[in-house]
N, C-alpha and C positions, 0 to 999 in steps of 0.2 A: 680634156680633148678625147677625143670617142678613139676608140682601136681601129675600127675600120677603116676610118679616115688615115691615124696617124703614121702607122704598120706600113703600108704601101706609101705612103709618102716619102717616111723615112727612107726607105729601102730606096727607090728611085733618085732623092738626092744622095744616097752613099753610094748608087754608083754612078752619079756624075762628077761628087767628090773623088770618085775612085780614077775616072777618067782625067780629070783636074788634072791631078795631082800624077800621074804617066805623065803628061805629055798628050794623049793620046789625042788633046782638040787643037794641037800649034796648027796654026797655017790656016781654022777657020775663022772666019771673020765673026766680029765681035762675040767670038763665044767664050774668050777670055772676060767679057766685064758680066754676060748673062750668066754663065755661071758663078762669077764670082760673087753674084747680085744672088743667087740660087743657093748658095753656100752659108754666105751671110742671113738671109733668110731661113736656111737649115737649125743653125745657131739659135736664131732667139724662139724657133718652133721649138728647138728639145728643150730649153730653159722652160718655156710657157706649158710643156707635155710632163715636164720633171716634176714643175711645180702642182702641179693640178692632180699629178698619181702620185703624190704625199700627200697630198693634201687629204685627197680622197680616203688612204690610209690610215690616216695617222687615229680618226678615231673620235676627234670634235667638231667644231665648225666653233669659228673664233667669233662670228657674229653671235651665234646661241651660247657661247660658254659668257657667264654672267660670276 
């Protein structure tokens, strides 16, 4: 996953996460399920971002290691 992208993404779901989780959105309408739609999708972005920068790191690539 490219930085440019990931960096500002992250950051913009952690503070809707941040918001979430106050309270800070009771009383708007359905922004209880889009952010929670937002959050859950946060989730399997940093799993897919985790994976891909060890990946990158680690130093082989599992298709060329023979």
């Amino acid at each position: 996953m490219n930085r440019r992208i990931a960096l500002p993404l992250f950051g913009f779901l952690t503070v809707l996460a941040a918001l979430y989780v106050t309270g800070a959105l009771d009383g708007v309408p359905f922004a209880d399920r889009a952010v929670g739609f937002l959050l859950g999708l946060f989730a399997v972005l940093a799993m897919v971002a985790g994976y891909s920068f060890g990946r990158e790191y680690r130093g082989d690539d599992e298709e060329t290691a023979e």
